[in-house]
N, CA, C and O atoms as a GROMACS GRO file, in nm:
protein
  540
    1UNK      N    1   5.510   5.638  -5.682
    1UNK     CA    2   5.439   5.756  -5.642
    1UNK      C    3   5.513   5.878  -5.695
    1UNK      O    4   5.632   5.906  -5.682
    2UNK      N    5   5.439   5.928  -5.744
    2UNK     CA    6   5.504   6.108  -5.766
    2UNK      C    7   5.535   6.212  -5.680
    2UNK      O    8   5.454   6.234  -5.590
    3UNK      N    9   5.636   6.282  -5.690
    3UNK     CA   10   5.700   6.343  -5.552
    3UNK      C   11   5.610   6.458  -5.557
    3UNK      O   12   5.593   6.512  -5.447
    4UNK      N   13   5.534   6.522  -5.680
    4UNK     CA   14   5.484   6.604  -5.680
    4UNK      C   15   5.335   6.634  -5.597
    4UNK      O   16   5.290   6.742  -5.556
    5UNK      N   17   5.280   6.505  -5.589
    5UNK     CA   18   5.173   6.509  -5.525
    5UNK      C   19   5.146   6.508  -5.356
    5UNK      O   20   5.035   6.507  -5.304
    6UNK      N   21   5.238   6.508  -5.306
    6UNK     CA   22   5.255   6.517  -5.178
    6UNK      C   23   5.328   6.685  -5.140
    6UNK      O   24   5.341   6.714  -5.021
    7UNK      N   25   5.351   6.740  -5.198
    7UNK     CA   26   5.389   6.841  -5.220
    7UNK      C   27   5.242   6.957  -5.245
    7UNK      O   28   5.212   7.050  -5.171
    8UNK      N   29   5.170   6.911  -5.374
    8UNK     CA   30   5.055   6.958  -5.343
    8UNK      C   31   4.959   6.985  -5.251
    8UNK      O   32   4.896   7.088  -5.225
    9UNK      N   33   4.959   6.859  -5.202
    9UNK     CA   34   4.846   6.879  -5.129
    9UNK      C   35   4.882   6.925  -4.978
    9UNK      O   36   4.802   6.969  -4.896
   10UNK      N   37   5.053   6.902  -4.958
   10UNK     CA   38   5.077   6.972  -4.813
   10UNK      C   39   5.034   7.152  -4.846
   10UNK      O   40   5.010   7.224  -4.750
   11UNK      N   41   5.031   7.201  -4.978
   11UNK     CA   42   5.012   7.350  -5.001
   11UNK      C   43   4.922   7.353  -4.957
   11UNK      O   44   4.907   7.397  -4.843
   12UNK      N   45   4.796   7.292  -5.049
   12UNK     CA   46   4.662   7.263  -5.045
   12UNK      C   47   4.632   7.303  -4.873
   12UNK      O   48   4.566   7.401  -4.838
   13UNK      N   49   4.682   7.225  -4.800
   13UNK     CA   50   4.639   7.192  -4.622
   13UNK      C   51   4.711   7.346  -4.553
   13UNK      O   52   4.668   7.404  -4.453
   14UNK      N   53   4.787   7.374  -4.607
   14UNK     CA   54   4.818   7.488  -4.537
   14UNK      C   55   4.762   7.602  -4.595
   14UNK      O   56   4.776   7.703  -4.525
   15UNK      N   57   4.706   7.619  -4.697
   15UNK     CA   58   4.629   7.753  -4.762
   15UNK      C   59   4.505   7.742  -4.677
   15UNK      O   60   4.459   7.849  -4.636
   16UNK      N   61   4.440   7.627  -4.644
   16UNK     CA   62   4.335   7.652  -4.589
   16UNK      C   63   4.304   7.664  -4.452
   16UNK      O   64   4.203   7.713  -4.402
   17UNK      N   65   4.446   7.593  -4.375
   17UNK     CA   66   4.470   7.705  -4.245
   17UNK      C   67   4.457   7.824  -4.226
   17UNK      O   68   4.369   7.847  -4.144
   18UNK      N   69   4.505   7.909  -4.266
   18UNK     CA   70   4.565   7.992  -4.316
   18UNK      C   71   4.454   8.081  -4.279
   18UNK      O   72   4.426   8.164  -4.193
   19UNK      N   73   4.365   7.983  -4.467
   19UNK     CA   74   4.262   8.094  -4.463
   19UNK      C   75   4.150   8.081  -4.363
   19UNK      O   76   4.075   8.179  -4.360
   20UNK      N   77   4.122   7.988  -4.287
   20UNK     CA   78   4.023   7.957  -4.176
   20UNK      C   79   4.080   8.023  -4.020
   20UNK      O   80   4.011   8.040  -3.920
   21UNK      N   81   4.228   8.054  -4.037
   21UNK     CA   82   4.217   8.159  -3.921
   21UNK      C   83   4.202   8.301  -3.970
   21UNK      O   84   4.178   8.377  -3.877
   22UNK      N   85   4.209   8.358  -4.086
   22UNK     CA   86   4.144   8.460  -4.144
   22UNK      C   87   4.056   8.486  -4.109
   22UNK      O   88   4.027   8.602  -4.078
   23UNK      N   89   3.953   8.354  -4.098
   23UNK     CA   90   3.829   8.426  -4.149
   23UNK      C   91   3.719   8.377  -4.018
   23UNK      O   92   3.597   8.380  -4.002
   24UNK      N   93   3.873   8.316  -3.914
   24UNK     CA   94   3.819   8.348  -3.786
   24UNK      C   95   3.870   8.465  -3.707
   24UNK      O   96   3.822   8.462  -3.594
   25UNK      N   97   3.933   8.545  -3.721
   25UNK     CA   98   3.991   8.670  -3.681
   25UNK      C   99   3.874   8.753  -3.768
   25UNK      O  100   3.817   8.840  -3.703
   26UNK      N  101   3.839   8.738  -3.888
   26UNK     CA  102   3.760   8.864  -3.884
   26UNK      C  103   3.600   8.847  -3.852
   26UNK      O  104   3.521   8.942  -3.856
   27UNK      N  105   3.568   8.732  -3.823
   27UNK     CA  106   3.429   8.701  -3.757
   27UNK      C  107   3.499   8.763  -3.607
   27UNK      O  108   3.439   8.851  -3.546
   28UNK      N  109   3.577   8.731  -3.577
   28UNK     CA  110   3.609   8.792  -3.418
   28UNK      C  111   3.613   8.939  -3.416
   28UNK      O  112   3.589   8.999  -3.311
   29UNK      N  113   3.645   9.010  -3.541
   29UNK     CA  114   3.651   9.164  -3.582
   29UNK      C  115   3.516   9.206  -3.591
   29UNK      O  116   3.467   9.301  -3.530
   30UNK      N  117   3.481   9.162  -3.639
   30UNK     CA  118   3.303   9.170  -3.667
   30UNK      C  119   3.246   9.228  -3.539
   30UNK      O  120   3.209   9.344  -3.525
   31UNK      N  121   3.244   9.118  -3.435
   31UNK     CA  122   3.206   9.104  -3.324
   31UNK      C  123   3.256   9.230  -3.232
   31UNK      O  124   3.161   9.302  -3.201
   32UNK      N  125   3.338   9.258  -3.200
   32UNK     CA  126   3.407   9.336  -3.163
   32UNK      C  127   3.330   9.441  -3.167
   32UNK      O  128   3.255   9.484  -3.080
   33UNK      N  129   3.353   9.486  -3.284
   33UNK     CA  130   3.366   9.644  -3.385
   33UNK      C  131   3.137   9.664  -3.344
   33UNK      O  132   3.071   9.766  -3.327
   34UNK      N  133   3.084   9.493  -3.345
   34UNK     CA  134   2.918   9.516  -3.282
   34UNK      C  135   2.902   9.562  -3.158
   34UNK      O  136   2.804   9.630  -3.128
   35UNK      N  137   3.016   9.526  -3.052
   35UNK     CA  138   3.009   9.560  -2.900
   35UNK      C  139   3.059   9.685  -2.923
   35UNK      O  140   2.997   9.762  -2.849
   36UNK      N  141   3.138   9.742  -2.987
   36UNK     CA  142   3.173   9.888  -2.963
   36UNK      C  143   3.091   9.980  -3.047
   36UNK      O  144   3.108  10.100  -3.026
   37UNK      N  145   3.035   9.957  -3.107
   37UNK     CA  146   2.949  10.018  -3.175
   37UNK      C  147   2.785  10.028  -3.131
   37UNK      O  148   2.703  10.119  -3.133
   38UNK      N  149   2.782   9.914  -3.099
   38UNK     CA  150   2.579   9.890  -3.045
   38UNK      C  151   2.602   9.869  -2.890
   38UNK      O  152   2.586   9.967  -2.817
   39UNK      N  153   2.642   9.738  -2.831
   39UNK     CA  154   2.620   9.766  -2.700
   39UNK      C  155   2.671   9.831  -2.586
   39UNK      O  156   2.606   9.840  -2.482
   40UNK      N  157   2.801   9.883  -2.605
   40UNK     CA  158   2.895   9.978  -2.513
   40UNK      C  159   2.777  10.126  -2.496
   40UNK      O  160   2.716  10.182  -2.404
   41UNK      N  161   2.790  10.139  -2.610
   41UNK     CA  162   2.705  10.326  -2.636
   41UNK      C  163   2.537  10.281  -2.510
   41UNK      O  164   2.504  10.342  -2.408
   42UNK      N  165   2.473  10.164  -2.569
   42UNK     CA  166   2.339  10.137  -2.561
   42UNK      C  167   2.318  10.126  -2.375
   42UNK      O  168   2.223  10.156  -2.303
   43UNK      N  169   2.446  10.074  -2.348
   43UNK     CA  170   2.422  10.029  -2.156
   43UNK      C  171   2.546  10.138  -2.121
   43UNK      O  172   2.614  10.102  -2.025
   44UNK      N  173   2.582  10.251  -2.174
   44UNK     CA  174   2.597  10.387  -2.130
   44UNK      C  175   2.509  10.503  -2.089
   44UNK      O  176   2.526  10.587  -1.999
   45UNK      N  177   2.397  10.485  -2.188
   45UNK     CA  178   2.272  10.532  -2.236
   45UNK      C  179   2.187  10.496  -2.046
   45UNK      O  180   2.148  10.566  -1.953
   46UNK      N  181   2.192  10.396  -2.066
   46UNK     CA  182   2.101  10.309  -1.964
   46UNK      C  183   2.146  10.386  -1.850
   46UNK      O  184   2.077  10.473  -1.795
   47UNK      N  185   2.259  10.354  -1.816
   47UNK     CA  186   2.345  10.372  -1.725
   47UNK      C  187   2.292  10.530  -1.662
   47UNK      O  188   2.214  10.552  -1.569
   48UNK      N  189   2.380  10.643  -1.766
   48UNK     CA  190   2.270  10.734  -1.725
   48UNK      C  191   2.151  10.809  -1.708
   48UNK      O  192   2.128  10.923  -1.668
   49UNK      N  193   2.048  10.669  -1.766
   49UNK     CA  194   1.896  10.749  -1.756
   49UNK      C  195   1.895  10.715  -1.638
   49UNK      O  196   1.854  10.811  -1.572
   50UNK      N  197   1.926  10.596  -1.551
   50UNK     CA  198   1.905  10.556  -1.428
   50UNK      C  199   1.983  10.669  -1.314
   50UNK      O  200   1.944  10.717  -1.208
   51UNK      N  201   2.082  10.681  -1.374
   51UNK     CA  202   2.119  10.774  -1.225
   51UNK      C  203   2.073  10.915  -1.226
   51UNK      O  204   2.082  10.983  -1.124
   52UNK      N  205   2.026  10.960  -1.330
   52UNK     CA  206   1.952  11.098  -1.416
   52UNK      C  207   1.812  11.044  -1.290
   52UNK      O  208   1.777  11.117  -1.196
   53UNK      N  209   1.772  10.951  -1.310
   53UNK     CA  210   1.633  10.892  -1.245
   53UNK      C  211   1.664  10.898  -1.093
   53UNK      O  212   1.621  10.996  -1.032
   54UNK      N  213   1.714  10.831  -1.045
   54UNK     CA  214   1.752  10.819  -0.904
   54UNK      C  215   1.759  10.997  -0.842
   54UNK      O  216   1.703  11.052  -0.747
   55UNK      N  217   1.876  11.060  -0.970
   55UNK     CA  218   1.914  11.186  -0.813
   55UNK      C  219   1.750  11.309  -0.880
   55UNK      O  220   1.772  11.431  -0.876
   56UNK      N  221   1.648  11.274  -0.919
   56UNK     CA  222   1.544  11.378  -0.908
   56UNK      C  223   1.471  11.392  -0.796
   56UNK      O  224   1.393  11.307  -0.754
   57UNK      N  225   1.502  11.533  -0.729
   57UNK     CA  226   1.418  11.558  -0.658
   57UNK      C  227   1.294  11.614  -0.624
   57UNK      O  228   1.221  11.662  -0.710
   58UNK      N  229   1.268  11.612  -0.517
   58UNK     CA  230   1.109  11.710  -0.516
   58UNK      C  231   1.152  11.858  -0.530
   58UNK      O  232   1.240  11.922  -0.474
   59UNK      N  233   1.056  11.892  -0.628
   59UNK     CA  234   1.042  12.041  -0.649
   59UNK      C  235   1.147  12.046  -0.830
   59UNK      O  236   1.140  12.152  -0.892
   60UNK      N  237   1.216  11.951  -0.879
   60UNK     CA  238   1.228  11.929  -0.996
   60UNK      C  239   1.127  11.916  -1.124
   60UNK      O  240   1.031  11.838  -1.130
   61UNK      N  241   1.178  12.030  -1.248
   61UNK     CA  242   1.110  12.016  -1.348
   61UNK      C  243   1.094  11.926  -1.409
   61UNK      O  244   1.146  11.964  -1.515
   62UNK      N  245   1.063  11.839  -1.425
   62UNK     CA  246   1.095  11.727  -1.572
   62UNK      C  247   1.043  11.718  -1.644
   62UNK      O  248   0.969  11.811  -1.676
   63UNK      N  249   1.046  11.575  -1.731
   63UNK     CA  250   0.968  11.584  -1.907
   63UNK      C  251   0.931  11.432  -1.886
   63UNK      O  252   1.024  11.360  -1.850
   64UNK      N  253   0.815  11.379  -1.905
   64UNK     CA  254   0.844  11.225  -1.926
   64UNK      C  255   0.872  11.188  -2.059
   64UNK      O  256   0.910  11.262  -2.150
   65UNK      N  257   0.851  11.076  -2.063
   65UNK     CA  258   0.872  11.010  -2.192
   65UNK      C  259   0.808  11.038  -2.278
   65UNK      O  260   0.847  11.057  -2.394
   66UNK      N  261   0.660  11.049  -2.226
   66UNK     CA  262   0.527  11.069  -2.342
   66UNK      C  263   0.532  11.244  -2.374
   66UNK      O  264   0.449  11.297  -2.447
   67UNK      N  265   0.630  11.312  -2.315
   67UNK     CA  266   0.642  11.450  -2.340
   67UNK      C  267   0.552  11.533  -2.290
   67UNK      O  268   0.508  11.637  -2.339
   68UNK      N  269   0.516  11.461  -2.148
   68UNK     CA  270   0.423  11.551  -2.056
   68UNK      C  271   0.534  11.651  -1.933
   68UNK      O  272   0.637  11.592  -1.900
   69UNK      N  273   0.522  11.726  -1.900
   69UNK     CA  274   0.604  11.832  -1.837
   69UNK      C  275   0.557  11.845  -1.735
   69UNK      O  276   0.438  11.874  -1.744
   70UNK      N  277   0.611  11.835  -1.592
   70UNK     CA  278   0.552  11.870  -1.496
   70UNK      C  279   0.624  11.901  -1.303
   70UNK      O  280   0.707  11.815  -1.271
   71UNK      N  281   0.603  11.977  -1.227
   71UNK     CA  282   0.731  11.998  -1.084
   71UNK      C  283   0.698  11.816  -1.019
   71UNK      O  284   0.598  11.746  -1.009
   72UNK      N  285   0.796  11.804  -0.999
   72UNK     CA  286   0.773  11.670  -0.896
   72UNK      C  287   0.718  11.728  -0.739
   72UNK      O  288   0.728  11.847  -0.707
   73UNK      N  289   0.684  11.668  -0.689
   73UNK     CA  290   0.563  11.684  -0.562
   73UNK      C  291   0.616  11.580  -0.449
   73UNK      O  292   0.600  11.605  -0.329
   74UNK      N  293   0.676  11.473  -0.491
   74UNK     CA  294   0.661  11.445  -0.400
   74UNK      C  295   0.691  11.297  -0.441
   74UNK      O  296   0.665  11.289  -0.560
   75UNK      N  297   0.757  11.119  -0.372
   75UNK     CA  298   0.758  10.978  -0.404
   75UNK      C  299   0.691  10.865  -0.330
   75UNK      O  300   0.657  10.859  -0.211
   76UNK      N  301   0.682  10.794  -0.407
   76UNK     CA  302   0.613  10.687  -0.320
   76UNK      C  303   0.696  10.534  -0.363
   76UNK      O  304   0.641  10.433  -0.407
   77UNK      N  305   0.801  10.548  -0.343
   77UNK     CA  306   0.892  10.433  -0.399
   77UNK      C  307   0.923  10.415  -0.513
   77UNK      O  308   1.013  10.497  -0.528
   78UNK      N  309   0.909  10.358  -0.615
   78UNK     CA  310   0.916  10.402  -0.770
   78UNK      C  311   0.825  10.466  -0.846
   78UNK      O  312   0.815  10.469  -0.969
   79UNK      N  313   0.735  10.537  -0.730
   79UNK     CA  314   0.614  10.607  -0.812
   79UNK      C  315   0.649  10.758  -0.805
   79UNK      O  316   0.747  10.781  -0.734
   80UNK      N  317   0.583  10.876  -0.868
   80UNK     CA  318   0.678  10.998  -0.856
   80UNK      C  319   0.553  11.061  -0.882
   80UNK      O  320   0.485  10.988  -0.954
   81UNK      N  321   0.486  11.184  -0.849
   81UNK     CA  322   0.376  11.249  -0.779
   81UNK      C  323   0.469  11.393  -0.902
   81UNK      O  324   0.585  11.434  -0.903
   82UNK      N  325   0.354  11.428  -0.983
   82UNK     CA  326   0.379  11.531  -1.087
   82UNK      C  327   0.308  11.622  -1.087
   82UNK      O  328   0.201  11.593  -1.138
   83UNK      N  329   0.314  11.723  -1.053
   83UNK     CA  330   0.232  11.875  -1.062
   83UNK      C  331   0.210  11.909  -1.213
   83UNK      O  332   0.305  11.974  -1.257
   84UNK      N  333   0.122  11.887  -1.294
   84UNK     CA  334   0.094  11.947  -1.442
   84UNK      C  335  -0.002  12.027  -1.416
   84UNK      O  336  -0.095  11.999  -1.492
   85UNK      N  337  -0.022  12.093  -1.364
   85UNK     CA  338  -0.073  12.236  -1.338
   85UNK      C  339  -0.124  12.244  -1.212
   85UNK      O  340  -0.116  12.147  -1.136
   86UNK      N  341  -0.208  12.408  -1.162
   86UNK     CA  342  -0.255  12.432  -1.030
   86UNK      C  343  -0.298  12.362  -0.976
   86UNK      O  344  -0.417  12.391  -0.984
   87UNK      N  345  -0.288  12.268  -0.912
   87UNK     CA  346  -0.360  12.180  -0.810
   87UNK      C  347  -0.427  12.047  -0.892
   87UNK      O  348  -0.540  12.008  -0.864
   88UNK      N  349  -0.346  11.986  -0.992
   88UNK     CA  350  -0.349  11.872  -1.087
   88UNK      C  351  -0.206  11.787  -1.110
   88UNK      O  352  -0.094  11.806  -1.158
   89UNK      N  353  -0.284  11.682  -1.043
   89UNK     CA  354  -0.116  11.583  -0.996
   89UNK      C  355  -0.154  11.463  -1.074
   89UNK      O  356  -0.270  11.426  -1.090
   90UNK      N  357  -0.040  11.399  -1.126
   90UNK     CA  358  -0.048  11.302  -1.176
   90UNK      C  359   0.045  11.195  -1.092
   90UNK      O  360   0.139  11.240  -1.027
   91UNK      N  361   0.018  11.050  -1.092
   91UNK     CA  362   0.115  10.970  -1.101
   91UNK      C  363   0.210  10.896  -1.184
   91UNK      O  364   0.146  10.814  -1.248
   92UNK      N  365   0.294  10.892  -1.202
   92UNK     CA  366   0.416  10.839  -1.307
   92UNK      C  367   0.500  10.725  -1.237
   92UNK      O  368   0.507  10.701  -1.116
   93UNK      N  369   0.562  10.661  -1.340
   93UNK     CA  370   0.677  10.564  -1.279
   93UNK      C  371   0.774  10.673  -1.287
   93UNK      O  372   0.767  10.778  -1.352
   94UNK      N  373   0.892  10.617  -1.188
   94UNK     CA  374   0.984  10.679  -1.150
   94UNK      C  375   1.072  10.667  -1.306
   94UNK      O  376   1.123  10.768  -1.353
   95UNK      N  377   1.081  10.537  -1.375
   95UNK     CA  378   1.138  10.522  -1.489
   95UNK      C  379   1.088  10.623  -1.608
   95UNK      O  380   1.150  10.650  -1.711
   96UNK      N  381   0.975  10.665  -1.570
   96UNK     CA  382   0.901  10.709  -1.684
   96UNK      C  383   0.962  10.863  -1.712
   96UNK      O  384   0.944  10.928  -1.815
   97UNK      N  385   1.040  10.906  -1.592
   97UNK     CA  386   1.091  11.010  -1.619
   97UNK      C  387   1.202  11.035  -1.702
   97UNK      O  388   1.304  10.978  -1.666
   98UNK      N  389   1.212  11.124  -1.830
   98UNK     CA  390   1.300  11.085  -1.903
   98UNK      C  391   1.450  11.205  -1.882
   98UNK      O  392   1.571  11.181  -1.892
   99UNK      N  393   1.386  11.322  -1.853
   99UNK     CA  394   1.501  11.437  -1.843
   99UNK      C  395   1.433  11.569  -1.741
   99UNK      O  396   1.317  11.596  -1.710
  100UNK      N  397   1.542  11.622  -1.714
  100UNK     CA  398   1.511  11.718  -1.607
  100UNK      C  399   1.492  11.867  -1.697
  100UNK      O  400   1.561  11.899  -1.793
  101UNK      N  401   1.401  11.930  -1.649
  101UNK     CA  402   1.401  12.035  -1.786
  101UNK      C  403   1.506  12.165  -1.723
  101UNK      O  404   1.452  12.268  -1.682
  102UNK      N  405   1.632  12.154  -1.720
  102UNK     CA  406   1.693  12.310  -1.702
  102UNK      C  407   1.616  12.485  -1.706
  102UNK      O  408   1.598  12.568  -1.795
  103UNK      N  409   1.597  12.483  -1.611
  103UNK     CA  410   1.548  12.610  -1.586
  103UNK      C  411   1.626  12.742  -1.574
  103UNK      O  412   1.587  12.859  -1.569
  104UNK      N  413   1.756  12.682  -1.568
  104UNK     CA  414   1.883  12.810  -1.581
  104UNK      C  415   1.859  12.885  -1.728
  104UNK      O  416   1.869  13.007  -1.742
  105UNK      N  417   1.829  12.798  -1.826
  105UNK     CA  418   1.884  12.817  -1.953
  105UNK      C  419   1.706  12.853  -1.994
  105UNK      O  420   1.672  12.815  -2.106
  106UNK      N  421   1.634  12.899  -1.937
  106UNK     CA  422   1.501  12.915  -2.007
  106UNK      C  423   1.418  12.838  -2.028
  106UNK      O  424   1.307  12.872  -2.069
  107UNK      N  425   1.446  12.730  -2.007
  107UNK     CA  426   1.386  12.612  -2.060
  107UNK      C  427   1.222  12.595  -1.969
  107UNK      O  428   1.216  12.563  -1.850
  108UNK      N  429   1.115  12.620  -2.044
  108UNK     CA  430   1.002  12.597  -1.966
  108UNK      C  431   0.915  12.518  -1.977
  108UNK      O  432   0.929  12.477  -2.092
  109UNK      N  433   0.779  12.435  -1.905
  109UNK     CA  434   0.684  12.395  -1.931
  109UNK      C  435   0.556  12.496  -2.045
  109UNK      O  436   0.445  12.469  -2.089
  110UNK      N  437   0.619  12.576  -2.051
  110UNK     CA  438   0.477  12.721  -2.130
  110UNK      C  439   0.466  12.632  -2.268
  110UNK      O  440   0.563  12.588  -2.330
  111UNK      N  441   0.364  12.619  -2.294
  111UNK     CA  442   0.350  12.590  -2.435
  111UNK      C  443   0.349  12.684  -2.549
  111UNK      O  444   0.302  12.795  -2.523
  112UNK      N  445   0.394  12.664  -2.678
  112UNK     CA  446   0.382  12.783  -2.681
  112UNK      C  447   0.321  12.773  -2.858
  112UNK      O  448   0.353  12.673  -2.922
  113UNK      N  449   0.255  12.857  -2.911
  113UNK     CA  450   0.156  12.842  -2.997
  113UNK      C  451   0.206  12.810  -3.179
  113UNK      O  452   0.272  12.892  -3.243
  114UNK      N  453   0.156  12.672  -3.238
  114UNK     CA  454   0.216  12.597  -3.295
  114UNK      C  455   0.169  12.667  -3.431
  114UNK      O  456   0.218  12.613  -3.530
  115UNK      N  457   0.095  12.764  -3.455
  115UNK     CA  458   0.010  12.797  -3.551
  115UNK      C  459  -0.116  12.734  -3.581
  115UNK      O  460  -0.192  12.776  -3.667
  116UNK      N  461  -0.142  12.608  -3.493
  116UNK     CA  462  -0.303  12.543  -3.508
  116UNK      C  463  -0.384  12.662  -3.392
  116UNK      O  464  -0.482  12.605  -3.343
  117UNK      N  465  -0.378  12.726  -3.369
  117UNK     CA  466  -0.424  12.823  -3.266
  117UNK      C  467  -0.555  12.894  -3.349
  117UNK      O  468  -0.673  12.884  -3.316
  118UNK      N  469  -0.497  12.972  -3.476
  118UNK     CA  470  -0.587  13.053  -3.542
  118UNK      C  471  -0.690  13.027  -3.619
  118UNK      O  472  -0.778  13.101  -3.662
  119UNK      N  473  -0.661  12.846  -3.641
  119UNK     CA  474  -0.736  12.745  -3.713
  119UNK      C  475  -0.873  12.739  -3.625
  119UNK      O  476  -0.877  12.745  -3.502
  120UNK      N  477  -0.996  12.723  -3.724
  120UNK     CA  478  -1.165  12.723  -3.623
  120UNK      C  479  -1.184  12.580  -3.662
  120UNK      O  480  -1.162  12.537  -3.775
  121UNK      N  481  -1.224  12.510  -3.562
  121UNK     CA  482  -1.304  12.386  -3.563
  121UNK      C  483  -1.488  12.395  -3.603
  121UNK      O  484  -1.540  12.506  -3.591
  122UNK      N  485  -1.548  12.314  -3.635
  122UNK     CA  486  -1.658  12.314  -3.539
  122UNK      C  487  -1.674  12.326  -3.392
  122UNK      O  488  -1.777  12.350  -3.328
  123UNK      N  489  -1.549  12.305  -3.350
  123UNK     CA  490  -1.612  12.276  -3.171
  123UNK      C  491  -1.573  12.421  -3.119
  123UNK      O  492  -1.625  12.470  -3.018
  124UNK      N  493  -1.459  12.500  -3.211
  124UNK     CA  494  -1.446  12.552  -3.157
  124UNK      C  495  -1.510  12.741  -3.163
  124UNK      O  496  -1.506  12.838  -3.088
  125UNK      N  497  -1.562  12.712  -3.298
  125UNK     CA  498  -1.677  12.835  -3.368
  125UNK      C  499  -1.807  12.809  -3.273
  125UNK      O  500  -1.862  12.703  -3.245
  126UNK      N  501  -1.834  12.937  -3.237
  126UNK     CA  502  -1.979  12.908  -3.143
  126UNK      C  503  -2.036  12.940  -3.245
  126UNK      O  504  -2.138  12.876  -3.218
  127UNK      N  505  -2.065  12.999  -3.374
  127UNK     CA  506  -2.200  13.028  -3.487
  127UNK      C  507  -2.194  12.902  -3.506
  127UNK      O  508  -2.313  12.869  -3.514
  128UNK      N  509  -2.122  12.796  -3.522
  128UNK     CA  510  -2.168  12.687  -3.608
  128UNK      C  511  -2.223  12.556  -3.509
  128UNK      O  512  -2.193  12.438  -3.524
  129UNK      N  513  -2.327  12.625  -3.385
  129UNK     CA  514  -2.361  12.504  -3.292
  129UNK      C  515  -2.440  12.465  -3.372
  129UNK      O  516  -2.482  12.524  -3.472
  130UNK      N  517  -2.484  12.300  -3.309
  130UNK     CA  518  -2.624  12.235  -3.373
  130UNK      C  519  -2.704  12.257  -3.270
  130UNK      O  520  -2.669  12.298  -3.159
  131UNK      N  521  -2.828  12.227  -3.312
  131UNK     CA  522  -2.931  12.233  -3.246
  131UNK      C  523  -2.955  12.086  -3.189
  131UNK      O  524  -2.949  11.976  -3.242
  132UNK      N  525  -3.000  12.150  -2.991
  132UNK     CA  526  -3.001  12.000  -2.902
  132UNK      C  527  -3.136  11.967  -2.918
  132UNK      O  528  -3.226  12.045  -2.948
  133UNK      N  529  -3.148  11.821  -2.890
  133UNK     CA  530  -3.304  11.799  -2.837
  133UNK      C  531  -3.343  11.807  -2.692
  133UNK      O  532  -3.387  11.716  -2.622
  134UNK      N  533  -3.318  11.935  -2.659
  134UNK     CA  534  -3.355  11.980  -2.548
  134UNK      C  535  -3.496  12.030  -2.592
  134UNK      O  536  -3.585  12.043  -2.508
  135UNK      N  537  -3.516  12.057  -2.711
  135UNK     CA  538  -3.635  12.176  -2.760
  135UNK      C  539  -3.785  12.088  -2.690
  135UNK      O  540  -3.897  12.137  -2.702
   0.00000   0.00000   0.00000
């Protein structure tokens, strides 16, 4: 037998230790670097829409999700009673509420005019009615 070949292949067996805890340390790096990056931030997020959700009270501005604006009125367990204008209430999920609108800082429900304002429709030109079959 040749002395050399036992020699080889003990290299051989240890390079690929070696490299198989490599390249399990950086699959473990990988992993890591995904939890601190995607799910830490993502169930922080969560964390405080829920308690943002929980402490709203009645007589609070908010915004829902769908970007409707309106005073809270009033709960019915996870349901939440929305004033969007004079004497027009909506119901919402309590989840559905997404942020409280700060009213210190100006912040209002007023809409305010996007430049489609000056634009005429048909519906909205009275010269251009059709004629009903009322005649």
């Amino acid at each position: 037998m040749h002395p050399v070949i036992p020699s080889v292949l003990a290299a051989t067996s240890s390079n690929s230790g070696s490299s198989a805890i490599l390249q399990l340390f950086i699959f473990a790096l990988i992993g890591l670097a995904m939890y601190m990056l995607l799910i830490r931030p993502q169930r922080r997020r969560q964390k405080a829409q829920v308690s943002l959700q929980r402490s709203i009270e009645v007589g609070d501005e908010v915004m829902t999700t769908s970007g409707m604006y309106g005073f809270v009125t009033g709960f019915e367990g996870d349901i939440a009673w929305l004033e969007i204008d004079d004497n027009v209430q909506i119901r919402v999920a309590r989840q559905a509420i997404q942020r409280r609108v700060d009213t210190t800082k100006g912040e209002t429900a007023v809409p305010s005019d996007d430049g489609t304002k000056s634009r005429h429709t048909k519906i909205d030109d009275p010269s251009s009615s059709t004629p009903t079959d009322e005649d």
